[in-house]
C-alpha positions as CSV (number, residue, x, y, z in Angstrom):
1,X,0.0,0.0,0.0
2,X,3.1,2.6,0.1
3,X,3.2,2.2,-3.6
4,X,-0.3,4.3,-3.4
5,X,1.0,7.6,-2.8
6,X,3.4,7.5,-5.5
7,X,1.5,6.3,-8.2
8,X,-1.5,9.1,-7.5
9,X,1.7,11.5,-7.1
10,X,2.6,10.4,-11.0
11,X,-0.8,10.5,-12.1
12,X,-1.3,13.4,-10.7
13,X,2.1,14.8,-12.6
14,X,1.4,13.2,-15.7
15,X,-2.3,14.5,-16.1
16,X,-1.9,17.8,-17.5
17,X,0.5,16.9,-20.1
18,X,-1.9,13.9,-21.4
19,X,-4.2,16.4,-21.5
20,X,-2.4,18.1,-24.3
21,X,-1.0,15.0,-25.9
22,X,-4.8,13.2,-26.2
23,X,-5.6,15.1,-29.0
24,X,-2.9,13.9,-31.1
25,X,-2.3,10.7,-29.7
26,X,-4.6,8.0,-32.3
27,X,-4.3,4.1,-32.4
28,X,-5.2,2.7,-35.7
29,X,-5.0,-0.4,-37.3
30,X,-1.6,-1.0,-38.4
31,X,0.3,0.4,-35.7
32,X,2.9,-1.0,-33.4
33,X,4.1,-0.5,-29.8
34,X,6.9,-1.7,-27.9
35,X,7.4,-1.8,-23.9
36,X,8.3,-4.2,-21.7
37,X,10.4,-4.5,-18.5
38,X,13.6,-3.8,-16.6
39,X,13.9,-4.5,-13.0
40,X,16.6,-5.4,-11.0
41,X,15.2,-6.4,-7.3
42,X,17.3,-6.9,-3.4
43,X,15.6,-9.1,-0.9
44,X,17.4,-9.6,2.7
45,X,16.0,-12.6,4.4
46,X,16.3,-12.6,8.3
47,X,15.5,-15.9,9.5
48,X,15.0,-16.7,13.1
49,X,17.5,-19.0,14.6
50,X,19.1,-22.1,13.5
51,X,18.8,-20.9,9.9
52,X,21.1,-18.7,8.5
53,X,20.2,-14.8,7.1
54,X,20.4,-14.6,3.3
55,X,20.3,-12.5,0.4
56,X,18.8,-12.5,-2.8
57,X,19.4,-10.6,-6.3
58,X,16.9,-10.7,-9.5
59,X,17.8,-8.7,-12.8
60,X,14.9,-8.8,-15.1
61,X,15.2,-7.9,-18.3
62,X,11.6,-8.4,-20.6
63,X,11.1,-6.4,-23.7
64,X,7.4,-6.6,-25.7
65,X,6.2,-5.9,-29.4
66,X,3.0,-5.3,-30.2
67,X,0.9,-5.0,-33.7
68,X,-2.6,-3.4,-33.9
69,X,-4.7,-5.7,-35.8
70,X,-7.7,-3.7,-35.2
71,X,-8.3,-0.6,-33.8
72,X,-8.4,-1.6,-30.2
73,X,-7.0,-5.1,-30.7
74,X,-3.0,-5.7,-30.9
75,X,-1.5,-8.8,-30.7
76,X,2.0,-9.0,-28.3
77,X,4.7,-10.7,-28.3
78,X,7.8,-10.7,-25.8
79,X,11.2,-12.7,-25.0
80,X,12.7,-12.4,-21.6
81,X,15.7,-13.4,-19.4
82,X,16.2,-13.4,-15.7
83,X,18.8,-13.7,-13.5
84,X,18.5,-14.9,-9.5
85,X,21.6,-15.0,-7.7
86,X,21.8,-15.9,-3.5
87,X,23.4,-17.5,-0.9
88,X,21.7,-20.5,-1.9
89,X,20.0,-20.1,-5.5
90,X,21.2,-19.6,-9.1
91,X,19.2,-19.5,-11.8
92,X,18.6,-18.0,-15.4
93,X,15.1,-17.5,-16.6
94,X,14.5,-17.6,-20.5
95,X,11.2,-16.9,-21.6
96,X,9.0,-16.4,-24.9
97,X,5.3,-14.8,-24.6
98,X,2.4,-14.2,-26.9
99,X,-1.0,-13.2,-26.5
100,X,-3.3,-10.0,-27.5
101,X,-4.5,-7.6,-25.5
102,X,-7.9,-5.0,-26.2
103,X,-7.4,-1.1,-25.8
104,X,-10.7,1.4,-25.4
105,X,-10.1,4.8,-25.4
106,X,-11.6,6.3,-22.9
107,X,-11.7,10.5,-22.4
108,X,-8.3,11.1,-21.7
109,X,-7.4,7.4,-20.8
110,X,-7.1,4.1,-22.8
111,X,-7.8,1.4,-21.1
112,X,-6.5,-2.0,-21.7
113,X,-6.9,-6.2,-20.9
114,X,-4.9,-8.4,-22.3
115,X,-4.7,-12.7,-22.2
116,X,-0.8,-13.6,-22.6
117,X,0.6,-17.7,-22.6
118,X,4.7,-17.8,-22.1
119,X,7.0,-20.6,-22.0
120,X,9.8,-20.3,-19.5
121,X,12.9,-22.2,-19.2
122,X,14.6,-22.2,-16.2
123,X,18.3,-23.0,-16.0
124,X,19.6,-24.0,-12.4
125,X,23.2,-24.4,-11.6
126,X,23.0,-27.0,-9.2
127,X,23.2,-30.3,-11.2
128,X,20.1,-31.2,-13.5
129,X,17.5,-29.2,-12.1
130,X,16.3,-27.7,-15.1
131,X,12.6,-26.8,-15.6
132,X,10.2,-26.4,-18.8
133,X,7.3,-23.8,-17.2
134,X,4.1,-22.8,-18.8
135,X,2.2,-19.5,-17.6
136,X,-0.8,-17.3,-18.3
137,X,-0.7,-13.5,-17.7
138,X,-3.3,-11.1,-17.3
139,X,-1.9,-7.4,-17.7
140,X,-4.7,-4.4,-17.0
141,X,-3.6,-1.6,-17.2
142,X,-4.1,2.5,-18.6
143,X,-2.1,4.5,-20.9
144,X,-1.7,7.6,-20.0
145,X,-0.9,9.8,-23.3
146,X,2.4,12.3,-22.7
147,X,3.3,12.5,-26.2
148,X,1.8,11.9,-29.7
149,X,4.5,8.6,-29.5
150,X,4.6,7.9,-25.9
151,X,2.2,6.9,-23.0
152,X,3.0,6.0,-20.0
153,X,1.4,2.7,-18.2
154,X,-0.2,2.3,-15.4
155,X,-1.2,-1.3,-14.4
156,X,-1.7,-4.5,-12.5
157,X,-0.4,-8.0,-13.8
158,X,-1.6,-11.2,-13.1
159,X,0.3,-14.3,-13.5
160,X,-0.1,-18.0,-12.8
161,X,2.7,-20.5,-13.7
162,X,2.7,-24.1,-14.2
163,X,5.3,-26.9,-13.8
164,X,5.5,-30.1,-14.3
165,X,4.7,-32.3,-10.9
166,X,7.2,-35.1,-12.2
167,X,10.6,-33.1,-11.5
168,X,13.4,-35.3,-11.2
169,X,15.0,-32.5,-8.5
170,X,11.5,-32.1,-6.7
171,X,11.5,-28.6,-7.4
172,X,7.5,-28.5,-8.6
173,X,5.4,-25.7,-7.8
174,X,2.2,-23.6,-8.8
175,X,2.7,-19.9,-8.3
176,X,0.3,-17.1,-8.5
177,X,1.8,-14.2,-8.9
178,X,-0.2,-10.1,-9.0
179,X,2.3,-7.2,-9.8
180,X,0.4,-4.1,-8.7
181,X,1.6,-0.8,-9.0
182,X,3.2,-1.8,-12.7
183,X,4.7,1.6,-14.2
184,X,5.7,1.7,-17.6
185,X,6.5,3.7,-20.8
186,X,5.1,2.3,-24.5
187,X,6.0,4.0,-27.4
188,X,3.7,4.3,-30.3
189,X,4.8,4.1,-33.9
């Protein structure tokens, strides 16, 4: 919930200058976008006694492409790598997405729901512990216009991932994942 303050503080920003930029921002069919993602994340873990404290690293690095079909429908594509690095885990994430995702303008807003499948191989370096995932992601989200090129996203993700219960390592898992607060820039050309 301390994200809250800063995302109204943005929109708050970012409102007069989509006001201008609405009018010349359009979306037609034909049109492509590309976004995505760069995060690099820190976690300290501070477990109680016996256990040992720990650290953990992620750089995520996750450009998309999209291609308006319609109007307000695009279809989006993506490839992906991340890196974990800890005391105790390595791994390197590969990943390919596709999916589509409807827009509606709406006053100076455009909203937009998308439906996105990804494969993601997972690379451990402990021995043969490598994994074949599937997942489904939900991105919601709103543009917010600041140029005729360039809006800046405001959105939630939702993401559930798959894996095979037969692992050879044990290492099987369902994970439901919700990103809220996503911030983003898309450019428009």
């Amino acid at each position: 919930m301390r994200h809250v303050p800063i995302l109204v503080l943005t929109l708050a920003l970012t409102l007069p200058a989509a006001a201008a930029a609405q009018s010349t921002m359009e979306i037609h069919r034909g049109a492509m976008f590309a976004g995505g993602q760069i995060a690099f994340q820190s976690h300290e873990l501070d477990f109680p006694a016996p256990t040992a404290d720990g650290s953990v690293k992620t750089v995520t690095f996750d450009p998309q492409l999209g291609w308006f079909f319609k109007s307000y429908l695009a279809a989006v594509a993506g490839v992906g790598y991340q890196s974990v690095s800890g005391d105790d885990v390595e791994r390197d994430r590969f990943s390919v997405t596709g999916g589509v995702r409807l827009f509606q303008p709406l006053a100076l807003l455009h909203l937009y729901l998308g439906v996105e499948g990804a494969f993601h191989f997972t690379s451990y370096e402990a021995g043969d512990a490598d994994t074949l995932d599937f997942g489904l992601s939900a991105p919601l989200g709103v543009l917010i216009p600041l140029s005729r090129n360039v809006a800046l996203d405001v959105g939630m993700r939702f993401t559930k991932i798959w894996r095979d219960n037969d692992h050879p390592a044990g290492l099987n898992y369902h994970s439901f994942l919700i990103d809220v607060g996503y911030l983003g820039v898309q450019a428009f050309f």
